[in-house]
C-alpha positions as CSV (number, residue, x, y, z in Angstrom):
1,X,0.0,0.0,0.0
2,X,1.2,3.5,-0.6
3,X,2.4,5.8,1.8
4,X,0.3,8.3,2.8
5,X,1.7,12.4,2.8
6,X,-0.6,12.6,6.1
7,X,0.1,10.3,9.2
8,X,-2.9,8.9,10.7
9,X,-3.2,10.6,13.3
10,X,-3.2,13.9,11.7
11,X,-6.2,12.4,9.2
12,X,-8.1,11.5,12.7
13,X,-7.4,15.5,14.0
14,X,-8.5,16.5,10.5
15,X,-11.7,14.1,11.1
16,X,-12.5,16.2,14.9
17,X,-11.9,19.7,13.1
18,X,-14.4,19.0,10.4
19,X,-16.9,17.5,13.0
20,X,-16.1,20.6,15.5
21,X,-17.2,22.6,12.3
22,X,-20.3,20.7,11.7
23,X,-21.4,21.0,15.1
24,X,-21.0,24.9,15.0
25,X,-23.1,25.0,11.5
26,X,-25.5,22.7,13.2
27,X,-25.9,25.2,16.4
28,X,-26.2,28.0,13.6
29,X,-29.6,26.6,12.4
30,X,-33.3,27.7,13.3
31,X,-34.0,31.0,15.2
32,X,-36.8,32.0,11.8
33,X,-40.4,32.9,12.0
34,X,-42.9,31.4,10.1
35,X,-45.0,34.5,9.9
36,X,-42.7,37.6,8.4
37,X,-45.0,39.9,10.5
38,X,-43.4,38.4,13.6
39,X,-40.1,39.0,14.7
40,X,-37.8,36.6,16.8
41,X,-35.5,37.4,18.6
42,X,-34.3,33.9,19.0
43,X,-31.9,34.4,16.3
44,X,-29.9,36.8,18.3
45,X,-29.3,34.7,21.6
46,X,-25.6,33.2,22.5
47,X,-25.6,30.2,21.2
48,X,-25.9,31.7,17.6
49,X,-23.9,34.6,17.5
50,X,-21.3,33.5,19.7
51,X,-20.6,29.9,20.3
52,X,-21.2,28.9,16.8
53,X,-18.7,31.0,14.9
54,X,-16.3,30.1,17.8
55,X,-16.6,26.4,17.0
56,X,-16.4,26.8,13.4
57,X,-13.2,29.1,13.8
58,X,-12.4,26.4,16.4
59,X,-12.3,23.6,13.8
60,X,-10.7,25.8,10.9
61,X,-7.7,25.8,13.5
62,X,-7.7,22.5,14.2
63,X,-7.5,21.8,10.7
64,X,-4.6,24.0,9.8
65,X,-2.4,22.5,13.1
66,X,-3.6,19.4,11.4
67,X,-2.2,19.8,8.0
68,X,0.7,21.9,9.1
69,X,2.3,19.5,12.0
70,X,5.1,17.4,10.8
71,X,5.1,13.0,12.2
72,X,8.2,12.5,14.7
73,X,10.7,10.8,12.5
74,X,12.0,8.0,14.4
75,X,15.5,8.3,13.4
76,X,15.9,11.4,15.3
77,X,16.6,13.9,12.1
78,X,14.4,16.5,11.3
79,X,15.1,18.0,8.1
Protein backbone atom coordinates (compact mmCIF):
# COMPACT_ATOMS: atom_id res chain seq x y z
CA UNK A 1 0.00 0.00 0.00
CA UNK A 2 1.24 3.54 -0.61
CA UNK A 3 2.41 5.84 1.79
CA UNK A 4 0.26 8.34 2.77
CA UNK A 5 1.66 12.37 2.85
CA UNK A 6 -0.61 12.57 6.07
CA UNK A 7 0.14 10.27 9.17
CA UNK A 8 -2.92 8.86 10.71
CA UNK A 9 -3.17 10.58 13.26
CA UNK A 10 -3.20 13.88 11.65
CA UNK A 11 -6.15 12.38 9.22
CA UNK A 12 -8.06 11.45 12.73
CA UNK A 13 -7.39 15.51 13.96
CA UNK A 14 -8.55 16.47 10.46
CA UNK A 15 -11.74 14.11 11.09
CA UNK A 16 -12.54 16.17 14.87
CA UNK A 17 -11.92 19.67 13.11
CA UNK A 18 -14.44 18.97 10.44
CA UNK A 19 -16.87 17.49 12.98
CA UNK A 20 -16.09 20.62 15.53
CA UNK A 21 -17.16 22.57 12.35
CA UNK A 22 -20.30 20.72 11.73
CA UNK A 23 -21.43 21.01 15.09
CA UNK A 24 -21.01 24.87 15.00
CA UNK A 25 -23.09 25.04 11.55
CA UNK A 26 -25.52 22.66 13.24
CA UNK A 27 -25.89 25.16 16.40
CA UNK A 28 -26.24 27.98 13.57
CA UNK A 29 -29.56 26.63 12.44
CA UNK A 30 -33.31 27.66 13.28
CA UNK A 31 -34.01 30.99 15.15
CA UNK A 32 -36.83 31.97 11.80
CA UNK A 33 -40.41 32.93 12.01
CA UNK A 34 -42.91 31.36 10.07
CA UNK A 35 -45.04 34.47 9.92
CA UNK A 36 -42.73 37.58 8.37
CA UNK A 37 -45.00 39.86 10.48
CA UNK A 38 -43.37 38.41 13.62
CA UNK A 39 -40.08 39.04 14.71
CA UNK A 40 -37.82 36.62 16.81
CA UNK A 41 -35.50 37.37 18.61
CA UNK A 42 -34.33 33.93 19.00
CA UNK A 43 -31.88 34.43 16.33
CA UNK A 44 -29.93 36.81 18.27
CA UNK A 45 -29.25 34.70 21.55
CA UNK A 46 -25.56 33.15 22.45
CA UNK A 47 -25.61 30.20 21.25
CA UNK A 48 -25.89 31.70 17.58
CA UNK A 49 -23.91 34.64 17.49
CA UNK A 50 -21.26 33.50 19.72
CA UNK A 51 -20.59 29.88 20.30
CA UNK A 52 -21.21 28.92 16.84
CA UNK A 53 -18.75 30.98 14.93
CA UNK A 54 -16.34 30.07 17.78
CA UNK A 55 -16.63 26.41 17.03
CA UNK A 56 -16.35 26.85 13.40
CA UNK A 57 -13.17 29.08 13.77
CA UNK A 58 -12.36 26.36 16.36
CA UNK A 59 -12.31 23.55 13.80
CA UNK A 60 -10.67 25.79 10.85
CA UNK A 61 -7.68 25.77 13.50
CA UNK A 62 -7.74 22.52 14.20
CA UNK A 63 -7.51 21.79 10.69
CA UNK A 64 -4.61 23.96 9.82
CA UNK A 65 -2.38 22.48 13.14
CA UNK A 66 -3.65 19.37 11.42
CA UNK A 67 -2.18 19.75 7.98
CA UNK A 68 0.74 21.85 9.06
CA UNK A 69 2.30 19.54 12.00
CA UNK A 70 5.05 17.40 10.80
CA UNK A 71 5.13 13.02 12.20
CA UNK A 72 8.19 12.51 14.75
CA UNK A 73 10.69 10.77 12.48
CA UNK A 74 12.04 7.95 14.41
CA UNK A 75 15.46 8.28 13.40
CA UNK A 76 15.90 11.38 15.30
CA UNK A 77 16.60 13.89 12.13
CA UNK A 78 14.44 16.45 11.27
CA UNK A 79 15.13 18.01 8.10
Amino acid sequence: MAKFSLPSKNVRFILIGLIVMVAGYILMIGGGSSDPQVFNYEMFDFRRLVLSPLLVILGIVIIIVAIMRRPKDESGDNK
